[in-house]
Backbone as numpy.savetxt, mean C-alpha at the origin, in Angstrom:
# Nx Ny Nz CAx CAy CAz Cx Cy Cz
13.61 -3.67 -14.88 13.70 -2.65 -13.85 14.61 -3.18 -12.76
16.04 -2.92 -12.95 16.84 -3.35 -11.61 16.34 -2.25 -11.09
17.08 -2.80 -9.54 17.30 -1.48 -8.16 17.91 -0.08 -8.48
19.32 -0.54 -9.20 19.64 0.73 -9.25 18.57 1.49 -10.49
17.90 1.45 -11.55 17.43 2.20 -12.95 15.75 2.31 -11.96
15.47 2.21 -10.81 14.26 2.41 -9.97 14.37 3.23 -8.70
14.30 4.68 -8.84 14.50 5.74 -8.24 13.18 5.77 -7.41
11.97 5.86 -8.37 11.04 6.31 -7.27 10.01 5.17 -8.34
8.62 5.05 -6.80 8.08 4.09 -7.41 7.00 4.72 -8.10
6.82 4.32 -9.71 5.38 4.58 -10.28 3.93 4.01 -9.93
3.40 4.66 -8.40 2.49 4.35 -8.64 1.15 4.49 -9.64
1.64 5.42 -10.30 0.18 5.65 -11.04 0.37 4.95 -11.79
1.43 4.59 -13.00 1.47 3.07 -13.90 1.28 1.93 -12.80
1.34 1.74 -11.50 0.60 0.67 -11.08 -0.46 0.55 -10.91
-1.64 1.56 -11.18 -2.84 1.29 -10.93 -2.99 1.66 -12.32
-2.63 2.23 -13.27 -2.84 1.85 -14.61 -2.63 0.82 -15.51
-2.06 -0.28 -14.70 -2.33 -1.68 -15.51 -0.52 -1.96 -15.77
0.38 -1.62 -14.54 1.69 -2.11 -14.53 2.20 -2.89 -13.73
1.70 -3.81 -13.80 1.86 -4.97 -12.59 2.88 -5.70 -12.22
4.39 -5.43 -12.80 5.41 -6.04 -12.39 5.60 -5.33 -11.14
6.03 -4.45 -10.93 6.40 -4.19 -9.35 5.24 -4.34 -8.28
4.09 -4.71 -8.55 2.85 -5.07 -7.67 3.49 -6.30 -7.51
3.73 -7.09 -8.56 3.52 -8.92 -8.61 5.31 -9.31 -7.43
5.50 -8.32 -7.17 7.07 -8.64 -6.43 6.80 -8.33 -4.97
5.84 -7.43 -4.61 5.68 -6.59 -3.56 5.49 -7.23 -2.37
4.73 -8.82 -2.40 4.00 -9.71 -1.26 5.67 -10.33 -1.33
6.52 -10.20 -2.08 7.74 -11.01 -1.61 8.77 -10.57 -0.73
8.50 -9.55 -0.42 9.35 -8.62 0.91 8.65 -9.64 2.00
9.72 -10.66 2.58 9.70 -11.13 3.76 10.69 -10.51 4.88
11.63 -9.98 4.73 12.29 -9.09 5.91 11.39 -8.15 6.71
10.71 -7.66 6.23 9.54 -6.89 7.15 9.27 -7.64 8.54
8.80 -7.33 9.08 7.72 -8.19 10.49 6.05 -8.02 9.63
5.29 -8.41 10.02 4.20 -7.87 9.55 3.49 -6.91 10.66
2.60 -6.36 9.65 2.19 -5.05 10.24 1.14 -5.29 11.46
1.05 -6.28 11.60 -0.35 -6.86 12.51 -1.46 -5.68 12.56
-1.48 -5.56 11.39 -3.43 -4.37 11.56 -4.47 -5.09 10.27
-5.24 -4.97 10.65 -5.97 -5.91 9.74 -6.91 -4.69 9.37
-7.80 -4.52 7.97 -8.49 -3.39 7.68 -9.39 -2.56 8.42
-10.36 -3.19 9.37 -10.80 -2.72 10.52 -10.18 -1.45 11.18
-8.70 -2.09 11.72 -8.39 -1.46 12.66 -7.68 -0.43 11.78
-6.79 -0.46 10.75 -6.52 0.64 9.53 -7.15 1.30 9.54
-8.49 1.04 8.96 -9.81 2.07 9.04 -10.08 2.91 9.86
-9.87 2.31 11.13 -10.19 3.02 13.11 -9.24 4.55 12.94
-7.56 3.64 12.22 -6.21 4.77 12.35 -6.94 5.72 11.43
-7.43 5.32 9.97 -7.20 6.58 9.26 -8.40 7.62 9.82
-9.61 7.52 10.25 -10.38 7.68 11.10 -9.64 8.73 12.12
-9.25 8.10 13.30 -8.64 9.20 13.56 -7.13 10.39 13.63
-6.55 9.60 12.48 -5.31 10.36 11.68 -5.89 11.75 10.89
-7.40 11.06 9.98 -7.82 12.64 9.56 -9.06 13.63 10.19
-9.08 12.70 11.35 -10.26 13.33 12.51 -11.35 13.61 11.57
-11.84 12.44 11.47 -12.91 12.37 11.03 -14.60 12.02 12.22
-15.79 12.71 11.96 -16.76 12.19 13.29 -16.86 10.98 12.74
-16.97 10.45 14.00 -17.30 8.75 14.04 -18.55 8.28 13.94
-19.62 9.13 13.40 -20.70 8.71 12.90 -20.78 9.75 11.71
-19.72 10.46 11.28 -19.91 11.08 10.08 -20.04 10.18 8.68
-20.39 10.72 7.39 -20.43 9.73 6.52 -19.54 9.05 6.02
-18.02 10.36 6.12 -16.68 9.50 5.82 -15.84 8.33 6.37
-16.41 8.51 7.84 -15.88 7.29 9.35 -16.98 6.20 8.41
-18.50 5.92 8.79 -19.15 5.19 7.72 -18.35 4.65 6.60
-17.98 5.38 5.92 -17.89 4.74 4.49 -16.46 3.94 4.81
-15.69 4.11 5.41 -14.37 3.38 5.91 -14.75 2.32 6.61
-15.64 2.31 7.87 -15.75 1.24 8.63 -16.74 0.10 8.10
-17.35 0.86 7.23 -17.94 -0.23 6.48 -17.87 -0.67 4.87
-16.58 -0.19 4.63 -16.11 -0.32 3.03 -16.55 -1.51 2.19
-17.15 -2.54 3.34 -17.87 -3.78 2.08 -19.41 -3.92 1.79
-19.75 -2.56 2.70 -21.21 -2.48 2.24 -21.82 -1.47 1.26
-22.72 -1.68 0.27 -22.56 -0.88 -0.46 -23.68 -0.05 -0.21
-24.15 0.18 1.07 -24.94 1.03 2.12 -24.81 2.15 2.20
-23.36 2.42 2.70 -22.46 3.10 3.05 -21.62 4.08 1.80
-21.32 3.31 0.82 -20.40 3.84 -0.08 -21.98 4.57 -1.37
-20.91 5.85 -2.08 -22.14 6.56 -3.26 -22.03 5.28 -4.45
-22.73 5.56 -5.13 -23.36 4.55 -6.42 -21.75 4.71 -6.97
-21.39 5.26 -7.44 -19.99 4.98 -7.46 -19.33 4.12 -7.50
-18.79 3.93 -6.10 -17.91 3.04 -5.47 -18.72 1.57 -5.94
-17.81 0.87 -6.33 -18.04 -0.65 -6.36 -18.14 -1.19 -4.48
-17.25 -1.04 -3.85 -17.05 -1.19 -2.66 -16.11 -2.61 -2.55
-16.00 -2.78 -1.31 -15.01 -4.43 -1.21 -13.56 -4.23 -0.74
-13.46 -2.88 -1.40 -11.52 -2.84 -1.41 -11.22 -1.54 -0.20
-10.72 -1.81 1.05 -10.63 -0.42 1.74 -9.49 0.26 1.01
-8.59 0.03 0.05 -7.93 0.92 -0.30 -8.18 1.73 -1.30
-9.29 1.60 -2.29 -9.89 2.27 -3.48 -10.82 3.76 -2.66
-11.36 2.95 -1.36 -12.31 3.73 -0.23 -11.64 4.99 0.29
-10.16 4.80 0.64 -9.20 5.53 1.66 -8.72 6.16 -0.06
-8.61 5.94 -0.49 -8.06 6.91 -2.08 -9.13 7.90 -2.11
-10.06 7.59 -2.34 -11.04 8.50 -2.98 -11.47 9.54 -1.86
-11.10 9.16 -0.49 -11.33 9.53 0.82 -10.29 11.32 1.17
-9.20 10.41 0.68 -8.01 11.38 1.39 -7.61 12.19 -0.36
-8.55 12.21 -1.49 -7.89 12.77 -2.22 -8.47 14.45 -1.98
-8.82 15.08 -1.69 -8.56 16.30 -1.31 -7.93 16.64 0.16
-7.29 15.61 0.36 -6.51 16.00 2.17 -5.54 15.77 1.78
-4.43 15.71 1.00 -3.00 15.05 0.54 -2.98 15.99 -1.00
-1.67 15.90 -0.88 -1.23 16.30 -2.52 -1.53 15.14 -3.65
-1.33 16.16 -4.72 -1.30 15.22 -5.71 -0.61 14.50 -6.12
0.58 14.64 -6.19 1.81 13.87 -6.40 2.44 13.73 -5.37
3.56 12.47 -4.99 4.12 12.19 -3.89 5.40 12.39 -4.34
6.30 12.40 -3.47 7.97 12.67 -3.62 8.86 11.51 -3.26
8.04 10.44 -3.10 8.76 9.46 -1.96 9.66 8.91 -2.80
10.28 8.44 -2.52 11.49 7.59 -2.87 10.93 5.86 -2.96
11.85 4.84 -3.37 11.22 3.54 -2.84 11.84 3.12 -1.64
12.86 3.60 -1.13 13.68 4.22 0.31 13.20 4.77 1.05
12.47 5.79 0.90 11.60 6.25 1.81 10.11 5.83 2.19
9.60 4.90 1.09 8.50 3.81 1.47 8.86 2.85 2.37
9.99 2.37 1.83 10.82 1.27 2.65 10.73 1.36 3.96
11.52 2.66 4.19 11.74 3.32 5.97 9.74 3.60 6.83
9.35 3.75 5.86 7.75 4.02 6.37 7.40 2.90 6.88
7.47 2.12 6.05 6.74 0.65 5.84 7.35 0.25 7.12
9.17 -0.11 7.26 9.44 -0.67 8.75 8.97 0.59 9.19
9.18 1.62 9.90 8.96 2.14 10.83 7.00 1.66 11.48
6.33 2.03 10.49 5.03 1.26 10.41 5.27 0.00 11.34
5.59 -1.39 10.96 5.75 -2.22 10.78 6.10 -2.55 12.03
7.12 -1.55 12.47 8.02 -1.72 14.05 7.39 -0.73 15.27
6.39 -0.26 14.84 5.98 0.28 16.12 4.60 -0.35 16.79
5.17 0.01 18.15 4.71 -0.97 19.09 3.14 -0.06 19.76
3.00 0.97 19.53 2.01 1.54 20.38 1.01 2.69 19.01
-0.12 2.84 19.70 -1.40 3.27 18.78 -0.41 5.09 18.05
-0.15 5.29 19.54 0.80 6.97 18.61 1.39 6.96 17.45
2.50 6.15 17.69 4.06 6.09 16.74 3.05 5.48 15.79
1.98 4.75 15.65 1.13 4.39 14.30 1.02 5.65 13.41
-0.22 6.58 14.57 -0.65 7.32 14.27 0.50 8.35 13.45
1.75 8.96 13.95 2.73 9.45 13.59 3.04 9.25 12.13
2.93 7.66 12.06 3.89 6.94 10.73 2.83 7.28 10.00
1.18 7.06 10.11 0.25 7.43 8.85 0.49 8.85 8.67
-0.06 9.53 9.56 0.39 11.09 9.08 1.60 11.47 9.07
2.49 11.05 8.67 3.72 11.09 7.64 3.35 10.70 6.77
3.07 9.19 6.20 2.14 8.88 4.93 1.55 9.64 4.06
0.40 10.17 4.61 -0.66 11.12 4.34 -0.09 12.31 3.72
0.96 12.67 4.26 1.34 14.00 3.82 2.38 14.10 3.09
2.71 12.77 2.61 3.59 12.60 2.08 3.54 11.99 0.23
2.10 11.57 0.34 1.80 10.50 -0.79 0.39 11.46 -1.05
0.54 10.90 -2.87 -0.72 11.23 -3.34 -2.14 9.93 -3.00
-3.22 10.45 -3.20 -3.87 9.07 -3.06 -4.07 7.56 -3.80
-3.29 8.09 -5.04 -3.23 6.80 -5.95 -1.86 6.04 -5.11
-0.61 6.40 -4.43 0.13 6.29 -3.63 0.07 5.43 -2.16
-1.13 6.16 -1.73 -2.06 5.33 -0.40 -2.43 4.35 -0.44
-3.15 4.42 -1.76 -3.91 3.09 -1.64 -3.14 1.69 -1.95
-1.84 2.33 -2.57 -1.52 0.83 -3.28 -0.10 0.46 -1.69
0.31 1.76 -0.72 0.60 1.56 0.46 -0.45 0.61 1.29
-1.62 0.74 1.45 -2.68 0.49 2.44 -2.79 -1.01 1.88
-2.69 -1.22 0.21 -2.75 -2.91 0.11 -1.46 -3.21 0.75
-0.11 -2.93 0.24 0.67 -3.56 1.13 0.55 -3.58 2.19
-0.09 -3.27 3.40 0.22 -3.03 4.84 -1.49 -4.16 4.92
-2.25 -4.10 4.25 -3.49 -4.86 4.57 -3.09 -6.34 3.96
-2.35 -6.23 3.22 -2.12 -8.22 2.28 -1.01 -7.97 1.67
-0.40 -9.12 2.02 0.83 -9.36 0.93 0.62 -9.75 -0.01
0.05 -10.54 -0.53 -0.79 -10.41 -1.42 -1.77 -9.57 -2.47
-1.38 -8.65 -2.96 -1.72 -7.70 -4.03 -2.91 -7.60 -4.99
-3.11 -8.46 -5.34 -4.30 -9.39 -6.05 -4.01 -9.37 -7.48
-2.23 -9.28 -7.66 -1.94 -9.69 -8.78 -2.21 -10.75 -9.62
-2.92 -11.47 -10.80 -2.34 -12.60 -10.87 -1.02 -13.20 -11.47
-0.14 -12.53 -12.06 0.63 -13.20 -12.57 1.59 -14.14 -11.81
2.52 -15.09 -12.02 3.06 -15.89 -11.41 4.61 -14.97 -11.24
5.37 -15.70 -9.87 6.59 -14.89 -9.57 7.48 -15.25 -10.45
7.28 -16.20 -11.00 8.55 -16.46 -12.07 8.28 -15.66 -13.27
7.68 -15.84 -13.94 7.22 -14.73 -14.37 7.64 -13.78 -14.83
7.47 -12.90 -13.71 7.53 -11.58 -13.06 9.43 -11.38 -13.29
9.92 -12.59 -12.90 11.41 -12.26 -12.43 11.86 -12.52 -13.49
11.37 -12.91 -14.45 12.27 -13.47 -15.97 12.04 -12.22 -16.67
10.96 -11.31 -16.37 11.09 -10.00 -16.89 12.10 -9.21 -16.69
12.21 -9.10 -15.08 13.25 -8.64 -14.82 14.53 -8.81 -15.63
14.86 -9.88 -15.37 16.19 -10.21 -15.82 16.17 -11.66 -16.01
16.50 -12.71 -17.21 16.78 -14.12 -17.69 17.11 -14.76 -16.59
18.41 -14.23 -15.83 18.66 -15.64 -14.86 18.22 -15.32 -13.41
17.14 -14.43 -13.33 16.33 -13.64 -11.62 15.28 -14.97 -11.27
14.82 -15.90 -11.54 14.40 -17.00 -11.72 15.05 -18.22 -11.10
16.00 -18.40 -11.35 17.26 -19.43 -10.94 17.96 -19.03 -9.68
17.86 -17.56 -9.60 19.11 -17.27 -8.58 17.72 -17.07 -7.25
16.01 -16.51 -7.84 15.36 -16.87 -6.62 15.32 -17.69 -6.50
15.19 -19.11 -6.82 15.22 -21.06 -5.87 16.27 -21.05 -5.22
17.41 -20.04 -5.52 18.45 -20.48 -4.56 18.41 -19.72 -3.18
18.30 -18.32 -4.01 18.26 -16.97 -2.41 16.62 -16.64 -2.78
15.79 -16.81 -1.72 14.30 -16.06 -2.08 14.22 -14.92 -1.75
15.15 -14.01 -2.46 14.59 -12.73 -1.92 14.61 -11.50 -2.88
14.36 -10.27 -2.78 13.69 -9.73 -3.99 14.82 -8.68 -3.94
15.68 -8.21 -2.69 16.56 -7.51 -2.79 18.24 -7.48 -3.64
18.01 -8.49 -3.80 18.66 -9.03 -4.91 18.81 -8.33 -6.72
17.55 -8.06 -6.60 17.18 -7.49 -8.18 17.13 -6.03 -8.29
């Protein structure tokens, strides 16, 4: 999968068990990081879909690792499996995004400085992405780290034989 033959990103083969473009994703270091940690994610999506703050859906977000909170269902642990199953009747089903237009989300996300322009960038998100879409957004923005295991080399020899060699020299993913 070079850049150019990768138009838009498959999330649903990524949560169906396609883990090369997951296993690359924690390697975007040009970003800033998002400085929100799941908590406070939780607080945004909370009030991005105006939800009551003692309703069961605010609950089941603010406390996504208890399994108190979440139906027999839910395993619990992961706020992004929580915020999927959350926002799938508030969002479409399919998303249109581009991996360009994740890109621009992600910095814009990434670069804003105040609780609004947050608020703004999720509901653009939201209305923009399906929920299998969200959630695998909400891991990037919560860990760079993916909870892939495969190794990056790996990953890059799939890509392409010599993507391996040329990352020890340049580490970066824009490249491929």
């Amino acid at each position: 999968m070079s850049k150019l033959e990768c138009d838009y990103v498959d999330f649903k083969a990524l949560d169906e068990g396609n883990k090369v473009a997951d296993s690359v994703l924690f390697l975007d270091r040009r970003r800033p990081a998002y400085g929100v940690r799941e908590k406070s994610l939780a607080r945004l999506y909370i009030k991005v879909l105006n939800l009551a703050q003692n309703g069961a859906p605010a609950k089941r977000l603010l406390h996504y690792t208890s399994p108190k909170y979440l139906p027999s269902t839910d395993s619990g642990g992961d706020l992004a499996d929580v915020i999927a199953s959350l926002v799938r009747d508030r969002c479409p089903e399919s998303g249109t995004l581009s991996v360009k237009a994740v890109n621009e989300m992600l910095d814009a996300f990434a670069s804003s400085t105040s609780i609004i322009s947050r608020r703004e960038c999720l509901t653009e998100i939201i209305r923009r992405t399906s929920p299998i879409e969200q959630k695998w957004i909400v891991r990037i923005i919560t860990s760079r780290d993916t909870k892939c295991r495969l190794g990056v080399l790996s990953v890059l020899h799939c890509l392409h034989p010599v993507a391996p060699s040329l990352f020890a020299v340049v580490p970066t993913v824009f490249w491929f």
